[in-house]
C-alpha positions, 0 to 999 in steps of 0.5 A: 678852390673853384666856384661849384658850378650853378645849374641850367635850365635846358629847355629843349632836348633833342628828340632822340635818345642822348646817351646812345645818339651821336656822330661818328666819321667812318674812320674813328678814332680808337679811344677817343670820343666827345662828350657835348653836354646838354648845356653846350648843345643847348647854348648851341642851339639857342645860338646858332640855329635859334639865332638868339643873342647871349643875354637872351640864352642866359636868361632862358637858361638861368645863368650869366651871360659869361658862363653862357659865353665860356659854354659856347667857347667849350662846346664849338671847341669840342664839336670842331676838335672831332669833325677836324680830328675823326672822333666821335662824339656822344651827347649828354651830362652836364658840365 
Protein backbone atom coordinates (compact mmCIF):
# COMPACT_ATOMS: atom_id res chain seq x y z
CA UNK A 1 0.00 0.00 0.00
CA UNK A 2 1.51 3.41 -0.75
CA UNK A 3 2.07 6.52 1.24
CA UNK A 4 -0.97 9.00 0.60
CA UNK A 5 0.58 11.92 -0.89
CA UNK A 6 1.25 15.13 1.37
CA UNK A 7 0.11 18.51 0.37
CA UNK A 8 2.13 21.43 -1.14
CA UNK A 9 2.12 25.00 -0.69
CA UNK A 10 1.91 26.51 -4.52
CA UNK A 11 2.80 29.95 -3.84
CA UNK A 12 2.67 31.56 -7.44
CA UNK A 13 -0.22 30.71 -9.79
CA UNK A 14 -0.09 31.73 -13.13
CA UNK A 15 -1.87 34.84 -14.04
CA UNK A 16 -4.07 33.00 -16.46
CA UNK A 17 -7.04 30.76 -16.10
CA UNK A 18 -5.33 27.18 -15.71
CA UNK A 19 -7.90 24.96 -16.43
CA UNK A 20 -8.56 26.27 -20.02
CA UNK A 21 -4.85 27.64 -20.91
CA UNK A 22 -2.49 25.44 -22.43
CA UNK A 23 -0.19 24.58 -25.38
CA UNK A 24 -1.30 22.95 -28.20
CA UNK A 25 1.23 22.42 -31.65
CA UNK A 26 -0.48 22.70 -34.90
CA UNK A 27 -1.01 19.42 -35.30
CA UNK A 28 -2.15 17.77 -32.31
CA UNK A 29 -2.71 14.66 -31.22
CA UNK A 30 -6.07 13.18 -31.35
CA UNK A 31 -6.45 11.83 -27.80
CA UNK A 32 -3.86 12.57 -26.43
CA UNK A 33 -3.03 15.60 -23.90
CA UNK A 34 -1.05 16.43 -20.79
CA UNK A 35 -1.84 17.40 -17.81
CA UNK A 36 1.33 19.41 -15.79
CA UNK A 37 -0.03 19.92 -12.16
CA UNK A 38 0.38 23.03 -9.89
CA UNK A 39 2.84 21.29 -8.11
CA UNK A 40 5.13 20.33 -11.52
CA UNK A 41 4.74 23.79 -12.63
CA UNK A 42 5.65 25.31 -9.47
CA UNK A 43 8.67 23.21 -8.81
CA UNK A 44 9.44 24.06 -12.38
CA UNK A 45 9.19 27.49 -12.05
CA UNK A 46 11.07 27.73 -8.55
CA UNK A 47 13.74 25.80 -10.66
CA UNK A 48 14.27 26.80 -13.78
CA UNK A 49 13.13 30.33 -14.05
CA UNK A 50 13.62 31.33 -10.05
CA UNK A 51 17.01 29.53 -10.68
CA UNK A 52 16.35 28.12 -6.71
CA UNK A 53 18.20 24.83 -5.44
CA UNK A 54 15.89 21.97 -4.39
CA UNK A 55 16.23 22.31 -0.37
CA UNK A 56 15.24 25.82 -1.07
CA UNK A 57 11.97 24.75 -3.45
CA UNK A 58 11.19 22.30 -0.74
CA UNK A 59 11.05 24.39 1.95
CA UNK A 60 8.81 26.93 0.18
CA UNK A 61 6.80 24.33 -0.84
CA UNK A 62 6.31 22.46 2.48
CA UNK A 63 7.92 19.04 1.20
CA UNK A 64 11.14 17.11 0.90
CA UNK A 65 13.84 17.69 -1.04
CA UNK A 66 13.12 14.08 -2.76
CA UNK A 67 9.69 14.64 -3.50
CA UNK A 68 10.42 17.92 -5.10
CA UNK A 69 13.04 16.06 -7.00
CA UNK A 70 10.52 12.96 -8.09
CA UNK A 71 8.08 16.32 -8.90
CA UNK A 72 10.91 17.96 -11.33
CA UNK A 73 11.37 14.35 -12.64
CA UNK A 74 7.43 14.01 -13.49
CA UNK A 75 6.76 17.14 -14.66
CA UNK A 76 10.17 17.73 -17.28
CA UNK A 77 9.10 14.11 -18.42
CA UNK A 78 5.65 15.19 -19.46
CA UNK A 79 6.55 18.73 -20.89
CA UNK A 80 9.41 17.15 -22.91
CA UNK A 81 6.92 13.97 -23.86
CA UNK A 82 4.33 16.62 -25.57
CA UNK A 83 6.84 19.03 -27.29
CA UNK A 84 8.71 15.86 -28.84
CA UNK A 85 5.53 14.21 -29.42
CA UNK A 86 2.70 16.93 -30.57
CA UNK A 87 0.13 16.87 -27.94
CA UNK A 88 -1.23 19.29 -25.98
CA UNK A 89 -0.74 19.97 -22.87
CA UNK A 90 -3.25 21.52 -20.08
CA UNK A 91 -2.35 22.71 -16.70
CA UNK A 92 -3.84 22.08 -13.19
CA UNK A 93 -4.74 19.68 -10.33
CA UNK A 94 -2.37 18.06 -8.11
CA UNK A 95 -0.58 15.23 -7.76
Amino acid sequence: MTRPCSKTIVVSHPEFNLITIGYSPIRPSKYDAIIITYDELEAMRLKDKVGLHQMKIAKQMGTSQSTIHRILKSGRKKLIEAIISGKTVYFGGRR
